[in-house]
Backbone of each chain as nested JSON, in Angstrom:
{
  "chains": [
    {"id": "A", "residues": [
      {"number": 1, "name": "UNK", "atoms": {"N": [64.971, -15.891, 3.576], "CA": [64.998, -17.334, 3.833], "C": [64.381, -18.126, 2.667]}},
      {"number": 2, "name": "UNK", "atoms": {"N": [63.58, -17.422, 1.386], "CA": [63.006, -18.248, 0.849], "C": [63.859, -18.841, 0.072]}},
      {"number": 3, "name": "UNK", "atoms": {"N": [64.003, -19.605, -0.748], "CA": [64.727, -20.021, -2.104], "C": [64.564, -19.814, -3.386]}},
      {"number": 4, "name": "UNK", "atoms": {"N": [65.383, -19.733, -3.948], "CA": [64.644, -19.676, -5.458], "C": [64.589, -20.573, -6.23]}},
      {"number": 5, "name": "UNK", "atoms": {"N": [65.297, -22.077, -6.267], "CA": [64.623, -22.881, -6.88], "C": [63.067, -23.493, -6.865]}},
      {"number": 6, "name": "UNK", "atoms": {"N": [62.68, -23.992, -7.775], "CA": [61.18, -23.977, -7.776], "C": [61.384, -25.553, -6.759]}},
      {"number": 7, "name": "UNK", "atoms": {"N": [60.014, -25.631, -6.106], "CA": [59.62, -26.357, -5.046], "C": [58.215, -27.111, -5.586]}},
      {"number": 8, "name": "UNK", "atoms": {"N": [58.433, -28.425, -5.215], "CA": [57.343, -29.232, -5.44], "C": [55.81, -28.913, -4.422]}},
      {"number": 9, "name": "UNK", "atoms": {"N": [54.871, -28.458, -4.478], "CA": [54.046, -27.868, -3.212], "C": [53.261, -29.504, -2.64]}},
      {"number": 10, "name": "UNK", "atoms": {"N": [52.327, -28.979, -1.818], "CA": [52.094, -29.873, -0.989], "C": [51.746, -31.345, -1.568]}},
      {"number": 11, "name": "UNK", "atoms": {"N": [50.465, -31.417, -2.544], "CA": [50.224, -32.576, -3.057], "C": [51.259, -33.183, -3.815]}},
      {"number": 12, "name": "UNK", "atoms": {"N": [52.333, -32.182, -4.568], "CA": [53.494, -32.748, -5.411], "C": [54.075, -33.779, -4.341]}},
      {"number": 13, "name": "UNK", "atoms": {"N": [54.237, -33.6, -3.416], "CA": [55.316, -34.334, -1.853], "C": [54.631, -35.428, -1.849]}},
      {"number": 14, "name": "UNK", "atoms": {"N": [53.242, -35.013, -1.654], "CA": [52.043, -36.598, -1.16], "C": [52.623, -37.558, -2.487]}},
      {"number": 15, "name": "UNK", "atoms": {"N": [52.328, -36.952, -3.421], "CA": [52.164, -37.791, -5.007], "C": [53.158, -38.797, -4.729]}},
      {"number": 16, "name": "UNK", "atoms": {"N": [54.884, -37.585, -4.498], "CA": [56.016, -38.508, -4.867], "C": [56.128, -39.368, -3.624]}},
      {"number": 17, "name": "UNK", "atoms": {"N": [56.138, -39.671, -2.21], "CA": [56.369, -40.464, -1.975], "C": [55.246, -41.05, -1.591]}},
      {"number": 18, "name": "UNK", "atoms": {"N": [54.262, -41.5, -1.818], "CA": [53.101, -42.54, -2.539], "C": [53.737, -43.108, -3.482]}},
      {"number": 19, "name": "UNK", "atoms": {"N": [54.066, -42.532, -4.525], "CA": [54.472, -43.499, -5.802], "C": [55.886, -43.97, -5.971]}},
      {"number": 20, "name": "UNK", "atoms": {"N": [56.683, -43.434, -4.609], "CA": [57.896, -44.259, -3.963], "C": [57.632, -45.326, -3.672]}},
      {"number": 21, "name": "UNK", "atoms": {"N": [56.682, -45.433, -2.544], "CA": [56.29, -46.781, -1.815], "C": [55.932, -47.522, -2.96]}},
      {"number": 22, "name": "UNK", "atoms": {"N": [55.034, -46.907, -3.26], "CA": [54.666, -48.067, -4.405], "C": [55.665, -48.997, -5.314]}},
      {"number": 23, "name": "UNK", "atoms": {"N": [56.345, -48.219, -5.513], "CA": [57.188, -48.796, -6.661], "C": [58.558, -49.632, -5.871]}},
      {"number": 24, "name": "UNK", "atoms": {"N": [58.414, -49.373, -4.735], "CA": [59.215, -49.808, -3.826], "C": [58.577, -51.001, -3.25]}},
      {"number": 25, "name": "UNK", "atoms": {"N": [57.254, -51.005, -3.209], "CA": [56.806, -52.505, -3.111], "C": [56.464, -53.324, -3.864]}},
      {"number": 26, "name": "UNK", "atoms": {"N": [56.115, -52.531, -5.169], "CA": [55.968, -53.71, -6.282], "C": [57.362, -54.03, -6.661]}},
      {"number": 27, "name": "UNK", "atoms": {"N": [58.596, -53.53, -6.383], "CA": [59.708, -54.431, -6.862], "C": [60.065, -55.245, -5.747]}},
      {"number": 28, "name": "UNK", "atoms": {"N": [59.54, -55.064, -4.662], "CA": [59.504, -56.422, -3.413], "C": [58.826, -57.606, -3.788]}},
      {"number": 29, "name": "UNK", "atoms": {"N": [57.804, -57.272, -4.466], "CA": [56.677, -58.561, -5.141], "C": [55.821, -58.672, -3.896]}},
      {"number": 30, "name": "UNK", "atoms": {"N": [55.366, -57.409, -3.295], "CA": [53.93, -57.407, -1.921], "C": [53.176, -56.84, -2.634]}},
      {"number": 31, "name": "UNK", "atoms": {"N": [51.696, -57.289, -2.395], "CA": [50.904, -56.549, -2.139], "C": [50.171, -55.3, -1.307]}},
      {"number": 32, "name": "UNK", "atoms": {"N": [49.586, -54.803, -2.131], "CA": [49.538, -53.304, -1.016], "C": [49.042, -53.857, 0.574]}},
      {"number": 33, "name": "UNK", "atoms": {"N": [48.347, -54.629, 0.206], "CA": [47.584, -55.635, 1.662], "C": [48.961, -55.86, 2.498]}},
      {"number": 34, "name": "UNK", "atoms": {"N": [49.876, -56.774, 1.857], "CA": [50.595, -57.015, 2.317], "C": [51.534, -55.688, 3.007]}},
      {"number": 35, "name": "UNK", "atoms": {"N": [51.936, -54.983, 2.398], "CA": [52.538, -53.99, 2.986], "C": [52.138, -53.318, 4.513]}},
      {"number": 36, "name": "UNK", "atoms": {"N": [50.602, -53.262, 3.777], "CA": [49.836, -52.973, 4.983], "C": [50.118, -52.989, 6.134]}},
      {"number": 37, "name": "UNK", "atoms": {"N": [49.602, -54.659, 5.999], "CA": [49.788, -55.44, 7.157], "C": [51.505, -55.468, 7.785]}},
      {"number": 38, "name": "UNK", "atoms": {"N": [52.564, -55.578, 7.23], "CA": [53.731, -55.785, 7.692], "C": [53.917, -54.482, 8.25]}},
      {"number": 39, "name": "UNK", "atoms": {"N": [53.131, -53.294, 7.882], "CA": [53.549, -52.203, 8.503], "C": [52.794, -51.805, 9.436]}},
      {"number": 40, "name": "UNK", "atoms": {"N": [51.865, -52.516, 9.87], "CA": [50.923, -52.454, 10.901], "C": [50.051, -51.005, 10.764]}},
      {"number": 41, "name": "UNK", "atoms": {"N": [49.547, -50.915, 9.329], "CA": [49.029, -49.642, 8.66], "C": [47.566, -50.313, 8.317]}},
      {"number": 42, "name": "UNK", "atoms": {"N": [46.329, -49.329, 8.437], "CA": [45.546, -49.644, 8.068], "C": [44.956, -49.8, 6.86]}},
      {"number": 43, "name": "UNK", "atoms": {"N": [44.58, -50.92, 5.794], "CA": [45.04, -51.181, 4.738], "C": [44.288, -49.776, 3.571]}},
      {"number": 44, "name": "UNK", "atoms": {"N": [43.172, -49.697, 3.686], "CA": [42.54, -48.218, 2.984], "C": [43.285, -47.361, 3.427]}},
      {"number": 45, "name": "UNK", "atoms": {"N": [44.204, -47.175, 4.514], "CA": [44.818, -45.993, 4.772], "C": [46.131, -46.37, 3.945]}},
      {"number": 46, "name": "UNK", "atoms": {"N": [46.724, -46.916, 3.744], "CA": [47.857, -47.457, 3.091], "C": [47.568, -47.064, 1.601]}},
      {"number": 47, "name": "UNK", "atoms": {"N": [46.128, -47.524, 1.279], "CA": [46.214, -46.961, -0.131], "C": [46.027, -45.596, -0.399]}},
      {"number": 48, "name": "UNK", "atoms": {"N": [45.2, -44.656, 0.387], "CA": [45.007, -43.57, 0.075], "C": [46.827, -42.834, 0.667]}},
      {"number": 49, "name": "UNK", "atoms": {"N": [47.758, -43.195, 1.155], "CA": [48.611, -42.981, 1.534], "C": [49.774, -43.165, 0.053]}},
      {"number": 50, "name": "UNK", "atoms": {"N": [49.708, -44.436, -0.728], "CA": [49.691, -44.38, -1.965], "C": [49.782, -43.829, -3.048]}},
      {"number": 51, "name": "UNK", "atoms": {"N": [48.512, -43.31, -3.18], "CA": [47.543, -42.516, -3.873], "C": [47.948, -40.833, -3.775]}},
      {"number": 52, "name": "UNK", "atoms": {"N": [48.75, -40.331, -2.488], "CA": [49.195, -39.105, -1.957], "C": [47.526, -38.867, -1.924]}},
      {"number": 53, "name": "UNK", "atoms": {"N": [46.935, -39.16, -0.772], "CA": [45.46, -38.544, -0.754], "C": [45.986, -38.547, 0.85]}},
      {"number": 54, "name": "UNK", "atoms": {"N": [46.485, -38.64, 1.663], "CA": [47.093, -38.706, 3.164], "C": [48.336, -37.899, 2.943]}},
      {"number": 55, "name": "UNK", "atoms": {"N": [48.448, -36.838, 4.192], "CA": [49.479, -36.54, 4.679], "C": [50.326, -37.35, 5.61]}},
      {"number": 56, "name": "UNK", "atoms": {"N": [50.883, -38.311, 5.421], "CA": [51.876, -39.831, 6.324], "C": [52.569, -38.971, 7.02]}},
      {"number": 57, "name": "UNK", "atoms": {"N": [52.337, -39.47, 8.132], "CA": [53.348, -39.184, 9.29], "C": [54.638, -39.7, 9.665]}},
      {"number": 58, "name": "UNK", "atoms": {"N": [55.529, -38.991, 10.556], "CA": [57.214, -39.656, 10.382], "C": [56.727, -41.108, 11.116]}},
      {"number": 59, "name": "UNK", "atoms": {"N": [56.351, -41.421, 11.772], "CA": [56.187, -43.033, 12.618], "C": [55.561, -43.803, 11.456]}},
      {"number": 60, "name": "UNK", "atoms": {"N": [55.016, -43.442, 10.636], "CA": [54.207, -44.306, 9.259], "C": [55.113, -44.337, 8.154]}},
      {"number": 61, "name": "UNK", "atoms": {"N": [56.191, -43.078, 8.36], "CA": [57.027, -43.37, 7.122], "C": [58.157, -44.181, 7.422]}},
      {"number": 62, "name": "UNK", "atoms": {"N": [58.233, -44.302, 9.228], "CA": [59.654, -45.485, 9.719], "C": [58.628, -46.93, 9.754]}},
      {"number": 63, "name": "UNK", "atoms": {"N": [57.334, -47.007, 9.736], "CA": [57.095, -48.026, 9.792], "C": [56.986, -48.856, 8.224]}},
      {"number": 64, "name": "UNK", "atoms": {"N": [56.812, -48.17, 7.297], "CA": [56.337, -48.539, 5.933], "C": [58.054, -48.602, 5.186]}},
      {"number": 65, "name": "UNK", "atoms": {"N": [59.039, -47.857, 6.012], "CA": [60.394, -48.049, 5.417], "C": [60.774, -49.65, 6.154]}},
      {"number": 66, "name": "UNK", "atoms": {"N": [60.592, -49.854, 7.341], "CA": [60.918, -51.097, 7.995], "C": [60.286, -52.467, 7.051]}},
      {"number": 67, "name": "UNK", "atoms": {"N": [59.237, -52.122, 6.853], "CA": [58.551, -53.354, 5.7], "C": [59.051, -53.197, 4.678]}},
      {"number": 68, "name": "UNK", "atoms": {"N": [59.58, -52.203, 4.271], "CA": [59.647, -52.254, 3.013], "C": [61.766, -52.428, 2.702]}},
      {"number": 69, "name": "UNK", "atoms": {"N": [62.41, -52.518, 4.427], "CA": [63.651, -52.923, 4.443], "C": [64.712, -51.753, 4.235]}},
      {"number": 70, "name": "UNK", "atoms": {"N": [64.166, -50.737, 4.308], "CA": [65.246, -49.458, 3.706], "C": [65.103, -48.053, 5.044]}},
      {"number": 71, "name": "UNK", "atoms": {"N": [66.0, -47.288, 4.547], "CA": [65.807, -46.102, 5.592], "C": [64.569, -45.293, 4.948]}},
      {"number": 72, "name": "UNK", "atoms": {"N": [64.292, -44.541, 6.069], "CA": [63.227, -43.528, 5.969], "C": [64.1, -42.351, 5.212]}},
      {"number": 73, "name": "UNK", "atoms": {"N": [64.859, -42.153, 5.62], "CA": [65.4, -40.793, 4.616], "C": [65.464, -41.331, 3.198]}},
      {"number": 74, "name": "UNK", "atoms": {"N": [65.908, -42.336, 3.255], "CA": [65.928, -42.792, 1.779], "C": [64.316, -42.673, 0.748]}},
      {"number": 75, "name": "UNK", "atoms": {"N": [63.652, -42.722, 1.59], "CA": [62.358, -42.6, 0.844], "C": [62.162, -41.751, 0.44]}},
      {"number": 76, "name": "UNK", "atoms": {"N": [62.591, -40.673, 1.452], "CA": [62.105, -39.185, 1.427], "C": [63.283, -38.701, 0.299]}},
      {"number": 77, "name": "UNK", "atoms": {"N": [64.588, -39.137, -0.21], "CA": [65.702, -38.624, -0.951], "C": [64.771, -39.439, -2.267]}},
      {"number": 78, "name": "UNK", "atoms": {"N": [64.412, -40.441, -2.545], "CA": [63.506, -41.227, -3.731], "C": [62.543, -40.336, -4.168]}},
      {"number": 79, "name": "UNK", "atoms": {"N": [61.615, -39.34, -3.191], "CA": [60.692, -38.745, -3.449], "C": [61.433, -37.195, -3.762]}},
      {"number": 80, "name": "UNK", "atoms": {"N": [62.412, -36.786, -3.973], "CA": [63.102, -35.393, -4.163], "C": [63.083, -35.057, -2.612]}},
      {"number": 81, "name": "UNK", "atoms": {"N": [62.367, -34.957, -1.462], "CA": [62.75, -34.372, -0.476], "C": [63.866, -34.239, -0.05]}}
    ]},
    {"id": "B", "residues": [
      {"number": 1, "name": "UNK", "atoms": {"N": [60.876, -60.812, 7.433], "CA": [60.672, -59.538, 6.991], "C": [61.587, -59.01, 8.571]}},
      {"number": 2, "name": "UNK", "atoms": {"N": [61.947, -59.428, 9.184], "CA": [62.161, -58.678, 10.551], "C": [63.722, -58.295, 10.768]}},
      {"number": 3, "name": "UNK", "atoms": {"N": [64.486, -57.66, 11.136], "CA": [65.427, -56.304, 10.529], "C": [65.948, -57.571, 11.802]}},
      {"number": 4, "name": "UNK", "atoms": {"N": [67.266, -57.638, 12.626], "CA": [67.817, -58.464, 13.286], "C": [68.449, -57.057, 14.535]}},
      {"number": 5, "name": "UNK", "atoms": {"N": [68.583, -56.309, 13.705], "CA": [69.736, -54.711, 14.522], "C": [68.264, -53.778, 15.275]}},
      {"number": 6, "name": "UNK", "atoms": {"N": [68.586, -53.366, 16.575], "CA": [68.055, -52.604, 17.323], "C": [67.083, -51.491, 15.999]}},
      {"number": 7, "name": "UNK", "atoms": {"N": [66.108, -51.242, 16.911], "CA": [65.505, -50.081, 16.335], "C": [65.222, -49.122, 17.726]}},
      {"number": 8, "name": "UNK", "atoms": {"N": [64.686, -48.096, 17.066], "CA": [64.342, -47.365, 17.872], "C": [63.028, -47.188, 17.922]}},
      {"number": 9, "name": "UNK", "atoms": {"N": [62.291, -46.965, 18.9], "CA": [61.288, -47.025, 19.244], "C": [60.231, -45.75, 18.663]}},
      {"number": 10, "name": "UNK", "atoms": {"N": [59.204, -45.892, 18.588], "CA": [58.144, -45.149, 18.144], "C": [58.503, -43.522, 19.166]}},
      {"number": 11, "name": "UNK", "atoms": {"N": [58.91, -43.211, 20.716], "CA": [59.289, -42.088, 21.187], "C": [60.612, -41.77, 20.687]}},
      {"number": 12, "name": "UNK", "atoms": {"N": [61.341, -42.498, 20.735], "CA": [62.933, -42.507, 20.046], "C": [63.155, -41.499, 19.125]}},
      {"number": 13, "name": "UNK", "atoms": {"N": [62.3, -41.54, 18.331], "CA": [62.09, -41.482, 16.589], "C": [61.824, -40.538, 17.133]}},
      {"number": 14, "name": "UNK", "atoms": {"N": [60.575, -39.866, 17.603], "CA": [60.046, -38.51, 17.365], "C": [60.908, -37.343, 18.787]}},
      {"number": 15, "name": "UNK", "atoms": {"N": [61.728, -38.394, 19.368], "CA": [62.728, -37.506, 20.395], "C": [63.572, -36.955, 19.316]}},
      {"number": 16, "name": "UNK", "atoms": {"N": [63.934, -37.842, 18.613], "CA": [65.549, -37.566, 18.221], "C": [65.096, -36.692, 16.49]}},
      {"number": 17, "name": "UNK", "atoms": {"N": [63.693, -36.758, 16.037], "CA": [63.542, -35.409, 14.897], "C": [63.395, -34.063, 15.747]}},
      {"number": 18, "name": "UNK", "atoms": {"N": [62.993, -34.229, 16.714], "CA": [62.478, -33.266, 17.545], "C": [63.91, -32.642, 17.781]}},
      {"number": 19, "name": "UNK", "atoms": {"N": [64.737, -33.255, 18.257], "CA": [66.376, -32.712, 18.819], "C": [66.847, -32.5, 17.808]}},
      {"number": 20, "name": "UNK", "atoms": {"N": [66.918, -33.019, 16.481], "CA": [67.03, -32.639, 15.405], "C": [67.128, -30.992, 14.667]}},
      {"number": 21, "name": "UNK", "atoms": {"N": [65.426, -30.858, 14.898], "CA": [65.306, -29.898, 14.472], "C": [65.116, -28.228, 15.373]}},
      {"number": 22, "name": "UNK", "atoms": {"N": [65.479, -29.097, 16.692], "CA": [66.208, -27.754, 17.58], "C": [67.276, -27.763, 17.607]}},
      {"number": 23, "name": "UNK", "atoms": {"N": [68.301, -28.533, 17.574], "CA": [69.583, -28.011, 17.549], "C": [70.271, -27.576, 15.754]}},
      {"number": 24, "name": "UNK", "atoms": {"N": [69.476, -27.642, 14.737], "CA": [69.605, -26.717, 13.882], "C": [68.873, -25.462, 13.42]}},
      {"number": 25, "name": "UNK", "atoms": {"N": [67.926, -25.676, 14.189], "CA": [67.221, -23.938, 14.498], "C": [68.135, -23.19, 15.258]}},
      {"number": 26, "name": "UNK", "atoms": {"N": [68.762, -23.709, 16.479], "CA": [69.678, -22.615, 17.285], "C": [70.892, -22.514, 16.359]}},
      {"number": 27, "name": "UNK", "atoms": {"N": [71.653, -23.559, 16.373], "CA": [72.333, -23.284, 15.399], "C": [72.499, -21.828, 13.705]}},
      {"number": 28, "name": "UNK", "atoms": {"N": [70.682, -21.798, 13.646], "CA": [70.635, -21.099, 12.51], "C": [70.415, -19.683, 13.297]}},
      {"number": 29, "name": "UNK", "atoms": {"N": [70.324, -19.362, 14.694], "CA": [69.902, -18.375, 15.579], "C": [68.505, -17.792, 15.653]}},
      {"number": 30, "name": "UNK", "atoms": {"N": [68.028, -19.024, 15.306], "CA": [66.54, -18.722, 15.538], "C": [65.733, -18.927, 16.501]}},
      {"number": 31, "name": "UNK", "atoms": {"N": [64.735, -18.317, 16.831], "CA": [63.938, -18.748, 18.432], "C": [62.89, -19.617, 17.231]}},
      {"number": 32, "name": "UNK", "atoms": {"N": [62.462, -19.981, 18.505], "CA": [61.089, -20.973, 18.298], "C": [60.142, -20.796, 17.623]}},
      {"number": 33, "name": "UNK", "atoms": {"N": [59.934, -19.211, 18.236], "CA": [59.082, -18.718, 17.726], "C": [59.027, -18.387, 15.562]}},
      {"number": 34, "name": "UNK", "atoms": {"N": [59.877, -18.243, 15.696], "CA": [60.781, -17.633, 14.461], "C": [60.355, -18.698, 13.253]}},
      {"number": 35, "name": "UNK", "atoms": {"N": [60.833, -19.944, 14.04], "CA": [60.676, -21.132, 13.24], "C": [59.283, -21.353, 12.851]}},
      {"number": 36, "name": "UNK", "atoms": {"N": [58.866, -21.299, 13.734], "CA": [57.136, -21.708, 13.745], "C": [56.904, -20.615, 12.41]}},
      {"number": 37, "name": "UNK", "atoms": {"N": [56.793, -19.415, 12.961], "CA": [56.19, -18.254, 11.562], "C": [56.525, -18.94, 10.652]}},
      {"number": 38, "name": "UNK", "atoms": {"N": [57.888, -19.314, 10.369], "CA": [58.928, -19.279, 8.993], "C": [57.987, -20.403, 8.611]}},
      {"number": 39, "name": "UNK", "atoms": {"N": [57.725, -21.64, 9.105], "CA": [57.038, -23.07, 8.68], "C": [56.037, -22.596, 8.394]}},
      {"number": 40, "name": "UNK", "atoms": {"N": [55.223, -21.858, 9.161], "CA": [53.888, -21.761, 8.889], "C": [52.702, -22.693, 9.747]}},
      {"number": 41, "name": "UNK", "atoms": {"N": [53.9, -23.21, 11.133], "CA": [52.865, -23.985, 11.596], "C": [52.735, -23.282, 13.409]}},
      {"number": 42, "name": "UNK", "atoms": {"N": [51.58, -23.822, 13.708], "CA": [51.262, -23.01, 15.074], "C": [51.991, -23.137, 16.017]}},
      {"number": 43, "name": "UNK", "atoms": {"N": [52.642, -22.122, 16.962], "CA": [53.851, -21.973, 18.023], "C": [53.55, -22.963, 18.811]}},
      {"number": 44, "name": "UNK", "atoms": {"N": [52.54, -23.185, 19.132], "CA": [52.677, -24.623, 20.504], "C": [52.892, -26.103, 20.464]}},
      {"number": 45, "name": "UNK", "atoms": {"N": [52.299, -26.162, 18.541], "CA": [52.738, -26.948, 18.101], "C": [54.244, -27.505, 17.676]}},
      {"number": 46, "name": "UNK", "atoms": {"N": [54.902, -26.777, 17.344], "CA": [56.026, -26.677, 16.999], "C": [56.947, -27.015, 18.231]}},
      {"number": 47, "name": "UNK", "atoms": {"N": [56.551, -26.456, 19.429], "CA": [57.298, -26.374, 20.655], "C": [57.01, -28.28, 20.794]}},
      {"number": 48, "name": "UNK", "atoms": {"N": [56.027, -28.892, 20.76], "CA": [55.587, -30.397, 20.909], "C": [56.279, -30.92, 19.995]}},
      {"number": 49, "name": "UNK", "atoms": {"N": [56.645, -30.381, 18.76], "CA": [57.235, -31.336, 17.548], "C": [58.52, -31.345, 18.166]}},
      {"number": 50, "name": "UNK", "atoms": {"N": [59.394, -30.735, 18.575], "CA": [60.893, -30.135, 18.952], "C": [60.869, -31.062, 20.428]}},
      {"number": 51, "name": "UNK", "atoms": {"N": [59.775, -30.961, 21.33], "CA": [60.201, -31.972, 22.214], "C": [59.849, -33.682, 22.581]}},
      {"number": 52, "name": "UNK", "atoms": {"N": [59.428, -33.69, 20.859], "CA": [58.873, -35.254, 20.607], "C": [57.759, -35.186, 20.971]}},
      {"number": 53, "name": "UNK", "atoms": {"N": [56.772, -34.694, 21.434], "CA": [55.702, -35.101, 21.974], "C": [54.636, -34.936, 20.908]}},
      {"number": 54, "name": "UNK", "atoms": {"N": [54.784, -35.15, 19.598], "CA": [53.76, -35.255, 18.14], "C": [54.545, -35.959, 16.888]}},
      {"number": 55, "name": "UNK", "atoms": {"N": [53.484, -36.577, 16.141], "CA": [54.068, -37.674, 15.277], "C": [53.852, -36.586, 14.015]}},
      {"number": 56, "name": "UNK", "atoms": {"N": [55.287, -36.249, 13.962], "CA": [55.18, -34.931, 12.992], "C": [54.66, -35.294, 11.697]}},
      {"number": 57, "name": "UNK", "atoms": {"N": [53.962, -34.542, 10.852], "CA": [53.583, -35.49, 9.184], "C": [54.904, -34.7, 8.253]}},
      {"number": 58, "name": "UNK", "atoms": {"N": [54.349, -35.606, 7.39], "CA": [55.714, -35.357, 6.06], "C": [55.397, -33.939, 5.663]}},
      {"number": 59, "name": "UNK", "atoms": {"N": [54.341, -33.262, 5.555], "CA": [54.26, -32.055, 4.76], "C": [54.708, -30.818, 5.951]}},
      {"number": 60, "name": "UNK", "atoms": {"N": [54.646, -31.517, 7.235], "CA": [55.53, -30.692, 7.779], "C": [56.919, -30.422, 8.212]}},
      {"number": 61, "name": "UNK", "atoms": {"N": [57.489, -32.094, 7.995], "CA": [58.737, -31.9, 7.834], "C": [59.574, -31.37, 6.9]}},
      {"number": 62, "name": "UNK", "atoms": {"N": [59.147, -30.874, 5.739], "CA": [59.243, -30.296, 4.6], "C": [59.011, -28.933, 4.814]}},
      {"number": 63, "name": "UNK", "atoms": {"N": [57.868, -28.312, 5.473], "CA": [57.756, -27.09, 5.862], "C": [59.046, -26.866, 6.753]}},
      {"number": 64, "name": "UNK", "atoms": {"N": [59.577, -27.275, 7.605], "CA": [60.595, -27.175, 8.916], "C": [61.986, -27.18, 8.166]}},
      {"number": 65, "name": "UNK", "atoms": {"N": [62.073, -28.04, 7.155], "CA": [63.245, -28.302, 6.271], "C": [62.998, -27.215, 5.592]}},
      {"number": 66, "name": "UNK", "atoms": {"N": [63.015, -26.808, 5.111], "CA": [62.253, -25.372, 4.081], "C": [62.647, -24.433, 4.722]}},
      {"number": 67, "name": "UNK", "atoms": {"N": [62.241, -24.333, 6.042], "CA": [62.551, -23.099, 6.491], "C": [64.409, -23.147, 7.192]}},
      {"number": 68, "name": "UNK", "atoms": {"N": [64.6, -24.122, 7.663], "CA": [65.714, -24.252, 7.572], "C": [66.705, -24.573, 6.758]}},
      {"number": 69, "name": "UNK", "atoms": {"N": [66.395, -24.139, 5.76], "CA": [66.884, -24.703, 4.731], "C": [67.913, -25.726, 4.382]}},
      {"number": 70, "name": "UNK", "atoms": {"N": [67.06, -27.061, 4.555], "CA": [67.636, -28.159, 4.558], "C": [66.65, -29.005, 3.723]}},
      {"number": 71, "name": "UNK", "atoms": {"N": [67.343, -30.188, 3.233], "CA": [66.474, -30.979, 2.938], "C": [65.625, -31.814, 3.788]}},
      {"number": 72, "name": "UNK", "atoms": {"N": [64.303, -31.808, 3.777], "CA": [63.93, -32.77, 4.396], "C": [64.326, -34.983, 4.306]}},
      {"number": 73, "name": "UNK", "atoms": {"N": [65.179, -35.081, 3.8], "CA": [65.584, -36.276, 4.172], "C": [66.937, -36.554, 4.968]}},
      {"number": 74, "name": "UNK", "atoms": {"N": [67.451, -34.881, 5.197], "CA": [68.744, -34.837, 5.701], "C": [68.359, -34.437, 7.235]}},
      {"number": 75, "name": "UNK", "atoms": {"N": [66.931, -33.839, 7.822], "CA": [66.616, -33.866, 8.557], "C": [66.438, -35.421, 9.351]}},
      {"number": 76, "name": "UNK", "atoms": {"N": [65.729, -36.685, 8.267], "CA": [65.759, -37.524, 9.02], "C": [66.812, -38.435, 9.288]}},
      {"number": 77, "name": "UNK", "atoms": {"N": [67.978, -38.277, 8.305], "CA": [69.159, -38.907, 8.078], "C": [69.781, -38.82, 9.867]}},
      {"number": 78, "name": "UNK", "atoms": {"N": [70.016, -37.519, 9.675], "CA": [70.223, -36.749, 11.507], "C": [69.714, -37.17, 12.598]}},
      {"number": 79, "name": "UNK", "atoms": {"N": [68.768, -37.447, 12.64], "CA": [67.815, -37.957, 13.714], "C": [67.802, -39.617, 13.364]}},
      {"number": 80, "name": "UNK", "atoms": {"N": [68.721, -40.056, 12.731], "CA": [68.952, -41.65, 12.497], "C": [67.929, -42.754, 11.969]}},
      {"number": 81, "name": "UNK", "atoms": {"N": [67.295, -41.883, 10.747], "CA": [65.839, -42.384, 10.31], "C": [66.372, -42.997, 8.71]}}
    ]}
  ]
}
């Protein structure tokens, strides 16, 4: 079952979609606050979520895709997943 | 910022990854159990992720995609995320 292409491991995943969102909200023109808040996320958690210092959960990644106007798979296809 | 088209709800979401990712485990002829080893995550848990009843995180939807070898954004594509 394993694969043999090489695989991004755990923090690689956090990194990339942290620095999805991100870049996905700075071309919205929000602030991380702002994001935050529209995603009804707690705002230090939003950044360390960011940051890939949080493992985000699927309800945090449909809520932070809804603010941010796009699908959740799409985030996860932005981040290589 | 507010989307105008139905969403699905916070149980919705974690029903329909959950149905998701049992009807391509059977599909792959795997028990539950099987899956769980293959992910690497604990059997009772797994049985809760599969019947919605946990807000699965990203590093485990990636583990579950992995073992089924799928992508994890095609997992949420499926489950209408």
């Amino acid at each position: 079952m394993q694969r043999v292409s090489a695989k991004m491991d755990d923090a690689g995943y956090l990194t990339a979609i942290g620095a999805v969102v991100r870049a996905r909200r700075l071309k919205q023109g929000l602030s991380q606050e702002a994001l935050a808040d529209l995603s009804g996320i707690d705002r230090s958690h939003m950044g360390r979520i960011e940051r890939g210092e949080r493992n985000v959960t699927f309800l945090n990644i449909v809520r932070i895709a809804n603010a941010l106007d796009c699908r959740p798979s799409h985030l996860l296809r932005l981040a290589g997943a």
